[in-house]
Structures are given as C-alpha cells and as structure tokens.
C-alpha positions in Angstrom: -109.6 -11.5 -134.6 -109.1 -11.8 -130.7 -108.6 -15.1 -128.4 -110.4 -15.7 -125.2 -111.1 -19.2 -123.3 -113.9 -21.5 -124.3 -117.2 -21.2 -122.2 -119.6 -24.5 -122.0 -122.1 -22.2 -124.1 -119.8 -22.2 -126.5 -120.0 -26.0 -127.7 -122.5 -25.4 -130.4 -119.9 -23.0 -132.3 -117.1 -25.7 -131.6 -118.8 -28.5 -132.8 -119.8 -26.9 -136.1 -115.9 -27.2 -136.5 -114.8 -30.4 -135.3 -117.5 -32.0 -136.1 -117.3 -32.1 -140.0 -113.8 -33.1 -139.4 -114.7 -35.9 -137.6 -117.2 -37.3 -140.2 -115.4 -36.5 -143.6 -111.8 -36.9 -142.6 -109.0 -39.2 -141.2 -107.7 -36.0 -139.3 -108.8 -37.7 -136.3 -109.4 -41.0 -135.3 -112.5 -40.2 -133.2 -115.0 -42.3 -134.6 -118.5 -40.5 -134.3 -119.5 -36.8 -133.8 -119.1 -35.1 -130.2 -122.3 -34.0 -128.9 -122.5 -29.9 -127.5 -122.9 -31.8 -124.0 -119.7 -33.8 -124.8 -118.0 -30.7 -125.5 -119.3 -29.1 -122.9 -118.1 -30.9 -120.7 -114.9 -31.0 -122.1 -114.3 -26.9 -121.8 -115.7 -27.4 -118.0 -113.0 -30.0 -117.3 -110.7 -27.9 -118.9 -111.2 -25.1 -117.2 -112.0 -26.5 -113.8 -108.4 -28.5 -114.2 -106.6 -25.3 -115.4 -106.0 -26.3 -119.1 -107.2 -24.0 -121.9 -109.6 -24.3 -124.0 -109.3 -21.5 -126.5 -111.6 -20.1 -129.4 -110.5 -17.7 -132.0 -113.1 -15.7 -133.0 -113.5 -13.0 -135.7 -116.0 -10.6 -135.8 -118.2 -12.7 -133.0 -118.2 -15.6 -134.9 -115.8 -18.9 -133.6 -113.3 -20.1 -136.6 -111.0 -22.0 -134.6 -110.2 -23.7 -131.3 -106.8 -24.7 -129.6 -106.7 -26.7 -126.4 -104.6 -29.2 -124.5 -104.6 -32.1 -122.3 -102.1 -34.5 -120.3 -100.8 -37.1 -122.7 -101.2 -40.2 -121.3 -103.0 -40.8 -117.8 -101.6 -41.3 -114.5 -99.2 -39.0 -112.2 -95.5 -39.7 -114.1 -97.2 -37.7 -117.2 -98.8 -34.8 -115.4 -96.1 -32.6 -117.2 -96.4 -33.8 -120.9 -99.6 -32.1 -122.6 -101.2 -33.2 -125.9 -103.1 -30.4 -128.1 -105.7 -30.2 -130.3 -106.1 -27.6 -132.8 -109.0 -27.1 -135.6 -109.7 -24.2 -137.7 -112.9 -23.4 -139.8 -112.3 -23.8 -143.6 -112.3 -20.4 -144.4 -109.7 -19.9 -141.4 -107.3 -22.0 -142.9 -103.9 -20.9 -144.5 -104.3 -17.2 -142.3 -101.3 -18.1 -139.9 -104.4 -18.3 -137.1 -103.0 -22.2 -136.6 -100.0 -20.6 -135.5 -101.6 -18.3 -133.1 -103.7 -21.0 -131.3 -100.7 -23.0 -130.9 -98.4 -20.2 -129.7 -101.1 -19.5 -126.8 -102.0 -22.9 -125.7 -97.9 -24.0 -125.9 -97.4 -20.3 -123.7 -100.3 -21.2 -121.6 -98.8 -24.9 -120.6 -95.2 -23.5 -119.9 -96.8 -20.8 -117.9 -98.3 -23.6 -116.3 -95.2 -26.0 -115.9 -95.5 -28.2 -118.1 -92.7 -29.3 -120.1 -93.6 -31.3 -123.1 -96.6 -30.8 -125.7 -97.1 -33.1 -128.3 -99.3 -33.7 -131.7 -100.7 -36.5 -132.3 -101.0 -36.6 -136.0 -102.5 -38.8 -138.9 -99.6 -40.2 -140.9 -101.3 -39.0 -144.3 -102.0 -35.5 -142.9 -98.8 -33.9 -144.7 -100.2 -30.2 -144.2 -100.1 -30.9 -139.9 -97.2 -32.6 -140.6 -95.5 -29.4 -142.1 -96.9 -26.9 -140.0 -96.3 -28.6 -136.9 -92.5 -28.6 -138.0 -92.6 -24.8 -139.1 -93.3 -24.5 -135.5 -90.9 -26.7 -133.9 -91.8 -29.6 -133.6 -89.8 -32.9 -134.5 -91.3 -36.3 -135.0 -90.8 -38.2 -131.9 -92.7 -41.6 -133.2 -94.9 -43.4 -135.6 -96.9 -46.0 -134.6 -97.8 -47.9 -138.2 -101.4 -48.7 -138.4 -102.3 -47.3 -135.1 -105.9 -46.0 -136.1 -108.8 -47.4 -137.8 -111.1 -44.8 -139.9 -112.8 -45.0 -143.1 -112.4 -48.9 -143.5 -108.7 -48.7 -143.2 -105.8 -48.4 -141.1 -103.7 -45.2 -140.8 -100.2 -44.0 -138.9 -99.9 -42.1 -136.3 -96.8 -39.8 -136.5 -96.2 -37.9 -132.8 -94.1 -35.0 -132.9 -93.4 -33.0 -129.8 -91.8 -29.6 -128.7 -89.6 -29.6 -125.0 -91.3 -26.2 -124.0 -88.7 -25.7 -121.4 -85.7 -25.6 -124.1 -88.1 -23.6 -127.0 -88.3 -20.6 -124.0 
C-alpha cells in the first residue's frame, strides 16, 4: 500500500468510493453524487491552494482518499482545516483510516495550520470512535443540523489542536 497526492485523472477511482457513500448512507450530508469533473476540480483546487488531496492505493488500485479544507470561509479561519476521509469497503477495519489521517493532519501542521476538525454524522458511532482513538474530542453537536434520507440527523464536530498533538 503506498500514498501519493490525488491527480485530476484520478476522479473516476475517487468517485467509485464516495460516491456509493453518498447515495446509500447518512455519512454525509451531500445530497447527490459528485460528478469526475466535480472532483476534478476539487483535487485541482486542492493542489493549486496547497491542501492535499491524498489516495491510498494498493497494488495500483485506489481504496481510499484523505483530504482537507479550511473550515469555514473567510480570512479569521485560514488556520482551522476540515478533513474528509473515505475508504473502499474492503479497506475498512485495516488501520489505513489511520494512515490517511496521520498524513493529511502531518501535512496541515507542516503547513501551519493549527486546528483540523471532523465533521461527523451524529449516528455514525464507528467515526465517532475512531476519530477519538486518534485524538480527537467532541467540540460540538448541532441537533438536527442535516437533512438526508427524509429525516434530520446531528452533527457531532470533534477537532484535534495540531500544534499541542506535536
């Protein structure tokens, strides 16, 4: 298994991953599939702002993707990230969540940044453990915050200070 940053070309291998889990689950609240020109453009902006965009890949083939992204929008947040972090099935369970976070989180302290943070569904109890096996704490929960699957979920946000985990 090896890491190496996301190309554009690559969007068809990540959207065969996030894209079931945007149909079938409540993992995220993104409401419809990303297109391979959505996501390319997303591992251009990435890479072009100097954010990562990682894949995991084993044997040539993509099973996972880690990247990161300011948190909220404007100047007074340029130094608190948000991740995002999706594994094929047959990845899952391996430790390779742990890897991919480890990298991007390495990656945004390398680049200054101080705080990253999950965003993650209130019902989603195996994020919810492994983001706290990694450090993480829960920082909020916003009750009802997303709308998926005719129904309201939480949103639980646990961060990591990346300056004090060093």
């Amino acid at each position: 298994m090896m890491l190496r940053a996301a190309r554009p070309d690559d969007a068809g291998a990540v959207g065969a991953i996030w894209n079931p889990i945007i149909r079938d689950t409540a993992i995220t609240f993104w409401p419809t599939e990303r297109s391979e020109a959505e996501i390319a453009a997303i591992i251009a902006d990435r890479a072009s702002t100097g954010l990562a965009f990682l894949l995991a890949e084993d044997a040539g083939r993509v099973i996972g993707f880690a990247t990161y992204g300011q948190f909220r929008g404007g100047a007074g947040y340029a130094h608190s990230m948000e991740h995002t972090i999706h594994l094929a099935p047959e990845a899952r369970g391996k430790g390779l969540g742990r890897i991919l976070l480890a990298a991007i989180e390495d990656h945004a302290r390398a680049a200054g940044h101080r705080l990253m943070i999950g965003g993650i569904t209130g019902s989603n109890t195996g994020s919810l453990a492994f983001h706290a096996a990694a450090g993480y704490r829960e920082w909020g929960r916003i009750p009802a915050a997303g709308w998926k699957f005719g129904q309201f979920h939480d949103l639980v946000l646990m961060g990591k200070d990346l300056v004090a985990a060093a």
